[in-house]
Each structure stands twice: as C-alpha cells, then as structure tokens.
C-alpha positions as CSV (number, residue, x, y, z in Angstrom):
1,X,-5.3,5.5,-24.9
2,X,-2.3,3.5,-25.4
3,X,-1.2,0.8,-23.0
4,X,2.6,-0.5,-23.3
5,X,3.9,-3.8,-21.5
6,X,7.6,-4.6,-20.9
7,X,8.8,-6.9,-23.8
8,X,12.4,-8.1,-22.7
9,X,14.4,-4.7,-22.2
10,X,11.7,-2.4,-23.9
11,X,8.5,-1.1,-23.7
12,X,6.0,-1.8,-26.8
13,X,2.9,-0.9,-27.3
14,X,0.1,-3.8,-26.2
15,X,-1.2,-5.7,-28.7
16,X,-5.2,-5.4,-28.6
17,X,-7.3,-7.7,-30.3
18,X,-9.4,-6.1,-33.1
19,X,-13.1,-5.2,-32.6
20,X,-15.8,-6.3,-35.1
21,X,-17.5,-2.5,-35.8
22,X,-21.0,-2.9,-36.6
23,X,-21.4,-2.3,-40.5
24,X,-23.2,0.8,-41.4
25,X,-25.2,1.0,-44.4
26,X,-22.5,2.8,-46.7
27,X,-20.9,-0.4,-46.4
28,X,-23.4,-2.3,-47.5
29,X,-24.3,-0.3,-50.7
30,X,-20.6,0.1,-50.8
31,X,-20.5,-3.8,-51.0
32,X,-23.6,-4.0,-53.6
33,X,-21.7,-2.0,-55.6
34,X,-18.7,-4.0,-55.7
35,X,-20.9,-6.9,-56.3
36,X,-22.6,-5.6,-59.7
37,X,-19.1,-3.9,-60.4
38,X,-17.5,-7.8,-60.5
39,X,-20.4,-9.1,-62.8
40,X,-20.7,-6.5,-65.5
41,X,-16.8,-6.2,-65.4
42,X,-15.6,-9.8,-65.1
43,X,-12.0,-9.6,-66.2
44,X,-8.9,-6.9,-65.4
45,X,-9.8,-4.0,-67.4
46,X,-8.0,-3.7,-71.3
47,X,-7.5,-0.1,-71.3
48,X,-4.4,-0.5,-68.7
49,X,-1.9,2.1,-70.5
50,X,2.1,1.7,-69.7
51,X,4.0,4.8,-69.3
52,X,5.9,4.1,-72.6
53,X,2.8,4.3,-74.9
54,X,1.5,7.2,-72.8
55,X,4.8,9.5,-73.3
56,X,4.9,8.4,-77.0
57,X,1.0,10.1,-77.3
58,X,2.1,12.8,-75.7
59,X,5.5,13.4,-77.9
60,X,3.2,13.1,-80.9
61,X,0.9,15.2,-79.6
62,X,3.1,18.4,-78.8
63,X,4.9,17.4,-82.7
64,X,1.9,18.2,-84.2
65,X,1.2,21.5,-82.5
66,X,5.0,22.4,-83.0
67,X,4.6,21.5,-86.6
68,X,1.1,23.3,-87.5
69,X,2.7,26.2,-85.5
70,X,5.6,26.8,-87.5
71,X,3.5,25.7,-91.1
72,X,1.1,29.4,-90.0
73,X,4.6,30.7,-89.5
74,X,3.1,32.5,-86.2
75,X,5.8,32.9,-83.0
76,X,4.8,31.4,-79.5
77,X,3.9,34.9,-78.7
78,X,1.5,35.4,-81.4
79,X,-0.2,32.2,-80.7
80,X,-0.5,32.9,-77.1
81,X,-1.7,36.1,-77.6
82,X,-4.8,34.2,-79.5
83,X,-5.1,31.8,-77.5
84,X,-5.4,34.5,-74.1
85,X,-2.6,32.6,-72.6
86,X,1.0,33.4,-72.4
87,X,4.3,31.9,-74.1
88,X,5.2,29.8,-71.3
89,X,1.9,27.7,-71.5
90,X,2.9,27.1,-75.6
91,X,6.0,26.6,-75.0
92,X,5.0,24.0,-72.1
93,X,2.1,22.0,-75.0
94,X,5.2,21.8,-77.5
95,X,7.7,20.4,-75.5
96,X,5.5,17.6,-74.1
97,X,5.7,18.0,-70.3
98,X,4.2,15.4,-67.5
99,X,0.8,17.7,-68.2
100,X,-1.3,16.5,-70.5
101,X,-3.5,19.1,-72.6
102,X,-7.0,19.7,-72.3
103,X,-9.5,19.2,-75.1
104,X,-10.6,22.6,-74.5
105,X,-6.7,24.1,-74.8
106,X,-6.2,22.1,-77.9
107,X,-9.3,23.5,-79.6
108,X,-8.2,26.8,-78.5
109,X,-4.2,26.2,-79.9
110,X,-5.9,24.9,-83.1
111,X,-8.0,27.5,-83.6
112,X,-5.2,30.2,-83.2
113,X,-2.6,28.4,-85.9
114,X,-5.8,27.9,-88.1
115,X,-6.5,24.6,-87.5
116,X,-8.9,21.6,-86.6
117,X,-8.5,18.8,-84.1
118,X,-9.4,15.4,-85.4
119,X,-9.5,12.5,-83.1
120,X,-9.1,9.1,-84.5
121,X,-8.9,5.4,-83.1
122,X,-7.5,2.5,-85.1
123,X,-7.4,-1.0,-83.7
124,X,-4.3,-1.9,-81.7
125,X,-2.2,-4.1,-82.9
126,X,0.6,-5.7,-80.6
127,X,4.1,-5.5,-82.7
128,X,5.9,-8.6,-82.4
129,X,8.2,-10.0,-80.2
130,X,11.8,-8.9,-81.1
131,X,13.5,-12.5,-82.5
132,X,15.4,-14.0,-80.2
133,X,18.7,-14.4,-81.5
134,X,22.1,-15.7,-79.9
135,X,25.2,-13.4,-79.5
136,X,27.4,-16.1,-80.9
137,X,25.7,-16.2,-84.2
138,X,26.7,-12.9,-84.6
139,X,30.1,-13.3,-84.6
140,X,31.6,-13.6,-87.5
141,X,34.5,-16.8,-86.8
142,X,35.6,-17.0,-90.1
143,X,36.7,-13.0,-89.9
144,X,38.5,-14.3,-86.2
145,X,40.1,-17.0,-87.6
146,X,41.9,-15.5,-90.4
147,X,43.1,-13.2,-87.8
C-alpha cells in the first residue's frame, strides 16, 4: 500500500527507500552467465545490421523471385497453387514487405517456378566515403561572370 505526504499544495506519493531482496539462485547463474558471455565475446558484436542494408536484401530478394517467376512464365496463381498457398502470399514475397521469407517458403516458391535456392557469402567490403567536396567549387564563375 501506498502512503502519500503533503508536498507544498499537493499530495505525492512517499518516497520509500529501496529494499536489498535477497538474491536467488537464478540470479546467480543468471550472473555466471553473463560473466562467460563477456569473456568469450569481448567486443560489441560485428553482425549489427542497419535497416538500409537489411531492406536492400530484402528488395533483392523479392527481384529474384519476381524475375524467375516471370522467366517460367507461370501467373501468381499458378505458383501459389504449387506452392499450397494463395496469391496474396506471392504477391506479398515479390513486393518485399516488412516480412521476411522463410527458408522453408523460399524452397517451396523455388521449387514451383523450377528453381534452386543458392545461398552465398562474400566478404564485406565497406564502400568508401563519398569525397568531400565544397559547393563553391562547383560553380562555374567564369560562366557567372560573363553573365
């Protein structure tokens, strides 16, 4: 139960100072694990994705089924009806939504347009930083002087 005390013209709830619980032991182990967490992984983790490079997987992702779609020349239709699935949920894969596909339903939308998924990873390399250039050296003051 609450207590409140007058604080100038209103009434606020009384500030209590906080009890020490005793620990219980899913604490502990919850702390052990931390602890070994910390010393096999050191540093922040490297597979932090941004939201840009995520979208742009997921744009070439639904390209690809569009495109190996219309190279069986098959409708939505007849690729849901292979897949068991209706045209909505192809549509949805080819116009890449928030949802990303499972494995499973891209096996299944690969087998139906006659098709295999292959999975590759190439080593990231970080383009470069655009060159910073200065809006007045874009101008062309010879042009503006004639003028």
């Amino acid at each position: 139960m609450f207590a409140f005390v007058r604080n100038g013209w209103r009434w606020v709830p009384e500030r209590r100072p906080k009890v020490e619980l005793p620990r219980s032991w899913a604490d502990e182990v919850q702390e052990r694990l931390d602890r070994a967490r910390q010393r096999q992984f050191p540093g922040p983790p490297r597979g932090a994705l941004d939201a840009a490079a995520l979208e742009s997987l997921q744009r070439e992702i639904a390209r690809q089924l569009y495109r190996a779609r219309r190279k069986a020349r098959l409708s939505q239709e007849q690729v849901a009806a292979y897949m068991g699935t209706t045209r909505s949920v192809v549509c949805r894969l080819e116009t890449h939504s928030a949802h990303m596909p499972s494995t499973a339903t891209l096996l299944r939308y690969a087998r139906a347009v006659g098709c295999t998924v292959e999975v590759r990873l190439v080593p990231y390399v970080e383009p470069p930083p655009p060159p910073e250039v200065d809006i007045l050296d874009l101008v062309d003051w010879d042009e503006l002087n004639r003028r």
